[in-house]
C-alpha positions as CSV (number, residue, x, y, z in Angstrom):
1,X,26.4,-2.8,-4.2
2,X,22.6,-2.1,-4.0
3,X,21.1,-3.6,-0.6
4,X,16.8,-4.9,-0.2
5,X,15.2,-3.2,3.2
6,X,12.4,-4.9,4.4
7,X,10.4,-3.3,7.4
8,X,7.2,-4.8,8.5
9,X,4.5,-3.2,10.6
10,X,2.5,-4.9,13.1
11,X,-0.1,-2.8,15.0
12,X,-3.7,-4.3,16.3
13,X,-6.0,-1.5,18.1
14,X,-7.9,-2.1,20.9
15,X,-11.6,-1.9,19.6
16,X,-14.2,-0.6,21.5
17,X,-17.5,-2.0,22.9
18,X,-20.8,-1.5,22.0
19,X,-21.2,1.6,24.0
20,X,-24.3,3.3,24.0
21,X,-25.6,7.0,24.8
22,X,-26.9,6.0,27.9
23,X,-24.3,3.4,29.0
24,X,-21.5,4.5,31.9
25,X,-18.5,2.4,32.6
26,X,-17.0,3.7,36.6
27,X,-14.2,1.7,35.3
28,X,-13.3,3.2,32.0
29,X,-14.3,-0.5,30.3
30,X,-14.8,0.8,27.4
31,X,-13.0,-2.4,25.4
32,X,-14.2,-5.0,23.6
33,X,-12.0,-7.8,25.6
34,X,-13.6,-10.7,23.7
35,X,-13.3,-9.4,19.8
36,X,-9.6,-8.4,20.5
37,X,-8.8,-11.2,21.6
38,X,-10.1,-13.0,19.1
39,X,-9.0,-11.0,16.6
40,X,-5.7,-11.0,18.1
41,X,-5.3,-14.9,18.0
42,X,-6.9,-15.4,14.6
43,X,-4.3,-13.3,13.5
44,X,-1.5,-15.1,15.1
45,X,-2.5,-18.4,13.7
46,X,-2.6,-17.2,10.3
47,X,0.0,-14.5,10.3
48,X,2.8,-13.9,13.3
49,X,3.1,-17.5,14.3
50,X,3.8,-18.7,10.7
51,X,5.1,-15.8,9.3
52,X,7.8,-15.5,12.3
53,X,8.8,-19.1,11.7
54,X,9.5,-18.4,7.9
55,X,11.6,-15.5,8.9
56,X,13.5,-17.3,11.7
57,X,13.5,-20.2,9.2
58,X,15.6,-17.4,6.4
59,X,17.7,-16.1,8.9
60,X,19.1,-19.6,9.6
61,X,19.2,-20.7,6.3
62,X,21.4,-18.2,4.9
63,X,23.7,-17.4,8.1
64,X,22.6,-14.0,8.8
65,X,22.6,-12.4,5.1
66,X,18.8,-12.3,4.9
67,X,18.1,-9.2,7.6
68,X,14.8,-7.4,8.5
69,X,13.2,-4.9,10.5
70,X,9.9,-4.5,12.2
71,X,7.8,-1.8,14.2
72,X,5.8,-3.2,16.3
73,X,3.4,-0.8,18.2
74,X,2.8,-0.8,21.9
75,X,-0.9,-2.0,21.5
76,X,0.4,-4.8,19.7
77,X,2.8,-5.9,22.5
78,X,0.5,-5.6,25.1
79,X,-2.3,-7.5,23.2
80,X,0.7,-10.2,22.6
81,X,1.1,-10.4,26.7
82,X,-2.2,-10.9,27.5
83,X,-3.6,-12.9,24.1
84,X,-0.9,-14.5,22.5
85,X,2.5,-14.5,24.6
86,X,3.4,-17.4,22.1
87,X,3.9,-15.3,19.3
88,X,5.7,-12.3,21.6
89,X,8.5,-15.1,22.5
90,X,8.8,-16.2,19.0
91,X,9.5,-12.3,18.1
92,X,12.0,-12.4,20.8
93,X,13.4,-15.4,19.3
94,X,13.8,-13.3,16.1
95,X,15.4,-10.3,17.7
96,X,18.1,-13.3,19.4
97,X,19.6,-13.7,15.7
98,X,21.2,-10.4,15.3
99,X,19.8,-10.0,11.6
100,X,16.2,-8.4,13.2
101,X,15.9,-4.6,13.8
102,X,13.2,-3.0,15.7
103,X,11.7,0.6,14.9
104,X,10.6,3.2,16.8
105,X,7.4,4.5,17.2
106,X,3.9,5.9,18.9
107,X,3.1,3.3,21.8
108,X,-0.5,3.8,20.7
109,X,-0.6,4.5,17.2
110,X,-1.7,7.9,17.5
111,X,-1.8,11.1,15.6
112,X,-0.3,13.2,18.5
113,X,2.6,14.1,15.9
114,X,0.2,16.7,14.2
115,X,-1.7,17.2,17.6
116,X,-0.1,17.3,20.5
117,X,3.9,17.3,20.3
118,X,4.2,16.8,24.6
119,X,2.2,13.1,24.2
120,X,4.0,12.6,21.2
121,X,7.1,12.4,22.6
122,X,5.8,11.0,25.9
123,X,4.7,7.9,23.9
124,X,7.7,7.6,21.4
125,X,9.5,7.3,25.6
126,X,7.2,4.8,26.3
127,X,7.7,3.0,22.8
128,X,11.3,2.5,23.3
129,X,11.3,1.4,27.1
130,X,9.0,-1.1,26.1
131,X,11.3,-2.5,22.6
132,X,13.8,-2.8,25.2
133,X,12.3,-4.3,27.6
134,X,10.4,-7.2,25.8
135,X,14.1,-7.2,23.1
136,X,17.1,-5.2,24.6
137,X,17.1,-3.5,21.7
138,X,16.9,0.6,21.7
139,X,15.5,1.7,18.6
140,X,17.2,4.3,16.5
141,X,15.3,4.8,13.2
142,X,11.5,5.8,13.7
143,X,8.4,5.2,11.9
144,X,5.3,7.6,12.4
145,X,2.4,6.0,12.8
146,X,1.3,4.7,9.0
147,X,4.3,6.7,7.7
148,X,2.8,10.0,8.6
149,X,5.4,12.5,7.7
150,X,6.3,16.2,7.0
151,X,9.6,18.2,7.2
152,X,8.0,19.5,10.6
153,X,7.8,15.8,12.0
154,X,11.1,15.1,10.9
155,X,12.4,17.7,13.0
156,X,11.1,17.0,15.9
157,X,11.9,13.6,15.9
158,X,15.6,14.4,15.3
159,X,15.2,16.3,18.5
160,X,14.6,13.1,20.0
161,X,17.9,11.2,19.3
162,X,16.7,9.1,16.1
163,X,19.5,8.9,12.9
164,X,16.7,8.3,10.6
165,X,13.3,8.1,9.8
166,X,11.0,6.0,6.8
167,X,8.4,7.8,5.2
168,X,6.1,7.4,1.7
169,X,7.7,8.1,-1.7
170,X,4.8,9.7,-2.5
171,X,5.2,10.9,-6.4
172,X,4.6,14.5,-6.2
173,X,7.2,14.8,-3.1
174,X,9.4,13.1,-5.5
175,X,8.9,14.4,-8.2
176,X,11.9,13.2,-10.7
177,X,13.8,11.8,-7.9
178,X,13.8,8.2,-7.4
179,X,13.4,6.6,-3.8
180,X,16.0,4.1,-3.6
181,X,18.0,6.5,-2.3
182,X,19.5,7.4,1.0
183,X,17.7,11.2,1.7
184,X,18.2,13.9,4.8
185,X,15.4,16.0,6.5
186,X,16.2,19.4,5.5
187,X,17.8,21.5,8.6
188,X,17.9,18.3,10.9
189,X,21.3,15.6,10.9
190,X,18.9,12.7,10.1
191,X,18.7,10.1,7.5
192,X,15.6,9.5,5.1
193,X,14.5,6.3,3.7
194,X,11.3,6.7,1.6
195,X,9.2,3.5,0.6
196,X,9.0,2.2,-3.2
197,X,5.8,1.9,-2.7
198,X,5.6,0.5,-6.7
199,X,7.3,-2.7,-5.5
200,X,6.1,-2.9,-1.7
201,X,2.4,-3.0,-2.9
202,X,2.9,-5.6,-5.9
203,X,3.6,-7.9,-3.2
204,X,0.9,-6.3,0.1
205,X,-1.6,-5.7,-2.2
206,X,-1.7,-6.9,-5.6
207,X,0.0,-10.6,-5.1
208,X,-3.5,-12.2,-5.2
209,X,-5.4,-10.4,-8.1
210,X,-5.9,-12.6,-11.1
211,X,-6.1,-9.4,-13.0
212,X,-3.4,-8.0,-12.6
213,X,-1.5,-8.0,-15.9
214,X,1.6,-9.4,-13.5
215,X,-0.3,-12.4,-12.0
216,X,1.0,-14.4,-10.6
217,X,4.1,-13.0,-9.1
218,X,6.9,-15.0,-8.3
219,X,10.1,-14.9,-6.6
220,X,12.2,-15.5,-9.8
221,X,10.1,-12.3,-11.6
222,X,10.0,-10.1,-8.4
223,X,13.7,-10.6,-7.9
224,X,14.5,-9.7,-11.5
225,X,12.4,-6.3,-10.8
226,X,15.0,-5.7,-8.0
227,X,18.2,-6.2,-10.1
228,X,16.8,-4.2,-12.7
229,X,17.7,-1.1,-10.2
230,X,21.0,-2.3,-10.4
231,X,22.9,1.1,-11.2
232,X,20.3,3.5,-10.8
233,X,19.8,3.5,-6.6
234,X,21.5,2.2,-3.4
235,X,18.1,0.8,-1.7
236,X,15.1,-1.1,-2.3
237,X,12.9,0.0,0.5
238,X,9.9,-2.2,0.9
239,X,8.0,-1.3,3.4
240,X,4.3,-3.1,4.6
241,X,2.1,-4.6,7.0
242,X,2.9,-7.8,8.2
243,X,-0.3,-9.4,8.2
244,X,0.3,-9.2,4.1
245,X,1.5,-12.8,5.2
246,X,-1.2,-14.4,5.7
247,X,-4.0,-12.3,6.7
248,X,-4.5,-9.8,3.8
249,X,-2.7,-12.6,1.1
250,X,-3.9,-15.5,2.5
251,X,-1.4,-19.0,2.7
252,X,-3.4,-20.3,-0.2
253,X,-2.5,-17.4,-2.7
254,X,1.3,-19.0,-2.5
255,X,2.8,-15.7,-0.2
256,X,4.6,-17.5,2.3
257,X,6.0,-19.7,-0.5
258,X,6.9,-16.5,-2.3
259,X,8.6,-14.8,0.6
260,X,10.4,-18.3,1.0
261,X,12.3,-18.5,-2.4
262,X,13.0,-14.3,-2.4
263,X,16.3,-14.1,-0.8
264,X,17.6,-16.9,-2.9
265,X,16.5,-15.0,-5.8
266,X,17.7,-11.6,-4.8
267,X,21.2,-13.3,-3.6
268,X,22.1,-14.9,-7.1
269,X,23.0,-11.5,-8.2
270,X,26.4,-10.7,-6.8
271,X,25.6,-6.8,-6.2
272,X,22.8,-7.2,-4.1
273,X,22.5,-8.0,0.0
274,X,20.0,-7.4,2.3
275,X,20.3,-4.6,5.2
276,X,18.0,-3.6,7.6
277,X,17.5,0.3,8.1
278,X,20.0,1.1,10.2
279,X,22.5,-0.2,8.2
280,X,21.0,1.6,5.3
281,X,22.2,4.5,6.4
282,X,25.3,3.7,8.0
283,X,26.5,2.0,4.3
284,X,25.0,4.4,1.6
285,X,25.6,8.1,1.3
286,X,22.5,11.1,2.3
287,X,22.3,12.1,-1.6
288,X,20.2,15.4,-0.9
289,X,17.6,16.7,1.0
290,X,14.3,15.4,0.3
291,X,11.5,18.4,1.5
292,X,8.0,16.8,2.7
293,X,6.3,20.3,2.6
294,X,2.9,18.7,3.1
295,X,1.7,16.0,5.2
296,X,1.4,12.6,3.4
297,X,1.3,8.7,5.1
298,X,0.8,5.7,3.0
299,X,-2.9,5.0,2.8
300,X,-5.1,5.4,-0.1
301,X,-4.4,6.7,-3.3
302,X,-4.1,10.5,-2.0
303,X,-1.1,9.3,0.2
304,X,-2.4,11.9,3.0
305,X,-4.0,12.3,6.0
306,X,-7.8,12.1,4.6
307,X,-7.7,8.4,6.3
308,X,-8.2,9.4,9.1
309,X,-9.4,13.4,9.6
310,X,-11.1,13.8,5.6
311,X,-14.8,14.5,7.1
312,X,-16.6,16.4,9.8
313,X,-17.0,13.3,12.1
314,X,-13.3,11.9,12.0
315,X,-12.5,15.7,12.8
316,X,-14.5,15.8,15.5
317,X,-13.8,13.5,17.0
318,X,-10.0,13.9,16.8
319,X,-10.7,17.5,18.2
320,X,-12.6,15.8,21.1
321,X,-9.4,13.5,22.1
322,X,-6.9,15.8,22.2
323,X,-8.7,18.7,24.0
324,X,-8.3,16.7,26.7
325,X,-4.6,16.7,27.2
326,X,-4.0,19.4,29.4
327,X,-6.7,18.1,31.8
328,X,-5.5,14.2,31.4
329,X,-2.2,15.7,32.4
330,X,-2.8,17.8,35.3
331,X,-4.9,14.8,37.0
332,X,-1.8,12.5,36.8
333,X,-3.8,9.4,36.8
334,X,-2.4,6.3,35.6
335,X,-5.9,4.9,34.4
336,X,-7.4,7.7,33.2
337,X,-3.9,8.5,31.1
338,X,-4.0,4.8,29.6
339,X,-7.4,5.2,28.3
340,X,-7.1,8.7,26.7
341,X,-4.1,6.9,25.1
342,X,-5.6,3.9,23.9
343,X,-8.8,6.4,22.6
344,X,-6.0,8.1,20.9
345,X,-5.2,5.1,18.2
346,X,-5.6,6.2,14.5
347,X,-7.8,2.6,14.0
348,X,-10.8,4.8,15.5
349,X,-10.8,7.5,13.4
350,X,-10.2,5.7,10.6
351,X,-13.5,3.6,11.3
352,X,-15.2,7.0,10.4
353,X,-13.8,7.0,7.0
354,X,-16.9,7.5,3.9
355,X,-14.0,7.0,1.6
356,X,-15.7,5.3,-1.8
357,X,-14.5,3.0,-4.5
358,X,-11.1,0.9,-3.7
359,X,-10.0,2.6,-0.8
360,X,-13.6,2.7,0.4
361,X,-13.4,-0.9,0.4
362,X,-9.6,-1.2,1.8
363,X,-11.5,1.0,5.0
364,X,-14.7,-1.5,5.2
365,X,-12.4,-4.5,5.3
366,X,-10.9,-3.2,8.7
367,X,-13.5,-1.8,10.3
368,X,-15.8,-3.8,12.7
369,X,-18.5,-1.5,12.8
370,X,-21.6,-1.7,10.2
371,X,-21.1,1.8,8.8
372,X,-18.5,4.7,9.5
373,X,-21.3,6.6,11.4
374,X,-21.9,3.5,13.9
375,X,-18.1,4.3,14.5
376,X,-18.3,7.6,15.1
377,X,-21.4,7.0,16.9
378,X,-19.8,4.8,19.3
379,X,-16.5,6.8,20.2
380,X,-19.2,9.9,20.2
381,X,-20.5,7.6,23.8
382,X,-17.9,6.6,24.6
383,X,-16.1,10.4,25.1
384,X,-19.1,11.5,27.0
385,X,-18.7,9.0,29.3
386,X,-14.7,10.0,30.0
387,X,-15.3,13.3,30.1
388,X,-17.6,12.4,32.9
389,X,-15.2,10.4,34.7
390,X,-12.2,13.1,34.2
391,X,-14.6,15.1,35.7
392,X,-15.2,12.9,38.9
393,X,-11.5,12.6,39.1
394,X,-11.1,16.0,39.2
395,X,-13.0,17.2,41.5
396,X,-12.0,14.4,44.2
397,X,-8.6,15.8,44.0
398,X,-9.6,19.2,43.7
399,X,-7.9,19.6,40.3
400,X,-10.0,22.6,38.0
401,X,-11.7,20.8,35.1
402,X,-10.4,22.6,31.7
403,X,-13.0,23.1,29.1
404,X,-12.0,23.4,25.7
405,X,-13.7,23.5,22.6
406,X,-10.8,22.3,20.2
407,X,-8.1,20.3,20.2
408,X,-4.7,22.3,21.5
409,X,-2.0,24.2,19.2
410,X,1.1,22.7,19.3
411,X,3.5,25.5,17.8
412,X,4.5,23.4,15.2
413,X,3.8,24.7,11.9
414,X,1.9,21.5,9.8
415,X,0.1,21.5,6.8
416,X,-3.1,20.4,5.7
């Protein structure tokens, strides 16, 4: 028996205003309330509310054997309550069937895995609180944000109570190995599933391109893919972003119908079911260790972290954010701790991305600023202004103001 693991992502950022040198906020408004919100609800129309009804609509259909999993960051949920509590109640409705895991992860999408390893687990805490409040579900598999991953990471999030963890099958970290396997994290008890990223972006990325040699893809050709593993690996693990329903592949380029006739297609053949990632690894066997000695995520073509820290700005500015976590945590203030958070959200930094060619344009098709300097531009305000109001919080409390030049060390021992 071979088993299909779909895991969505769905993460929206809370983008900044225009913020200029000379602007101050007393009330650390440095959001764009409009633009998210609008961005928020567009993307509901055309993705969660349509996409969840297809899913729920599945489910239904074939009594509980199609089965999914999703990771939903905390900025997502709280952009749901206040934008769109419509489509929050229909993910709820989702998590009602039984057939809907939900992962763990950052509550804000940050990088404090490779930063700062005290907010990182402070915001995985707040990540699962908040899964089980909005679906009384506690999360036990983790996703980094964007599947940022070493052998370091998977450590520490063993520490934490997860049984497994998704990262990218990258090809060098493979090497001859194939990914539809069941892995472990070398010297932690925890479970591995690595994305086929071959398969996952035929549909996330390459559905709609009339140039593609496979074009167009159906369910009867995708599913035939699948069986073809048949033998040679326990899971197909494709992993994405949700808003390749509708958003990135729009309804016109026939996704929705795609995703509609799949299961039917992948359930013909008697060997094959689908499992979310828990029962991944409860079902199939940890085959070996599977060493992540350098850093990698799934964006671009490099599969590593030059998304998001790969010139002098993005470093920067990452440097800037987390030198301020031993003075955000020593004033113990609930506002000021919510924005450093929210500032901490790999979106920014990947705004400052000069990235060229197809991944340039992946970058540009996010990013709501004119040019990555404009982004790096803005945030570069924006700090100047929190520093200035951790600064006025500190001394009203009579709490010594830290300077630091660069961003803490963490002890943990991560590659570049």
């Amino acid at each position: 028996m071979s088993s299909v693991c779909f895991y969505f992502q769905v993460h929206q950022p809370w983008r900044l205003r225009k913020f200029s040198y000379f602007d101050t906020s007393a009330s650390l408004d440095y959001f764009d309330d409009a633009k998210n919100g609008e961005i928020l609800r567009k993307v509901a129309s055309k993705c969660y509310l349509p996409a969840n009804r297809l899913m729920l609509e599945l489910i239904e259909k074939h009594k509980g054997a199609f089965r999914i999993a999703y990771s939903i960051s905390g900025t997502a949920l709280d952009q749901f309550e206040r934008y769109s509590p419509e489509t929050l109640e229909s993910f709820k409705r989702l998590a009602e069937t039984g057939c809907v895991e939900f992962l763990g992860e950052t509550y804000y999408h940050s990088l404090a895995a490779v930063y700062d390893e005290a907010e990182f687990r402070a915001q995985v805490r707040l990540h699962s609180d908040a899964i089980f409040r909005h679906f009384g579900k506690i999360p036990v598999v983790f996703r980094n944000t964007e599947l940022i991953y070493n052998d370091a990471i998977g450590r520490m999030v063993s520490k934490l109570g997860y049984k497994a963890m998704v990262a990218e099958g990258a090809d060098d970290i493979l090497d001859w190995r194939s990914p539809n396997f069941v892995y472990s994290v070398p010297g932690a008890d925890m479970s591995l599933l690595l994305k086929n990223y071959r398969l996952s972006d035929d549909i996330a990325f390459r559905f709609s391109n009339r140039g593609w040699e496979e074009f167009p893809l159906t369910a009867d050709k995708f599913s035939k893919w699948v069986h073809a593993i048949s033998g040679g690996g326990d899971t197909l693990n494709l992993f994405m972003d949700y808003e390749t329903f509708g958003e990135h592949q729009w309804e016109e380029t026939g996704v929705f119908e795609f995703m509609r006739h799949l299961p039917d297609e992948v359930l013909k053949h008697p060997h094959w079911d689908f499992k979310t990632p828990s029962e991944v690894v409860s079902t199939y066997p940890r085959v070996a260790d599977m060493p992540f000695e350098r850093l990698t995520s799934w964006a671009d073509v490099d599969r590593d972290l030059t998304a998001w820290r790969g010139n002098a700005m993005q470093n920067k500015a990452l440097d800037a954010i987390y030198a301020l976590g031993a003075q955000v945590r020593a004033l113990a203030d609930p506002e000021i701790t919510r924005t450093w958070r929210m500032l901490q959200t790999s979106d920014h930094f990947y705004y400052m991305c000069t990235k060229w060619f197809a991944d340039g344009d992946v970058h540009a098709y996010f990013s709501p600023y004119e040019s990555p300097y404009d982004a790096f531009v803005t945030y570069k305000n924006v700090m100047k202004d929190f520093r200035l109001a951790i600064e006025r919080a500190a001394k009203s409390r009579i709490v010594p103001v830290l300077y630091v030049d660069s961003a803490p060390a963490t002890g943990l021992a991560f590659s570049a």
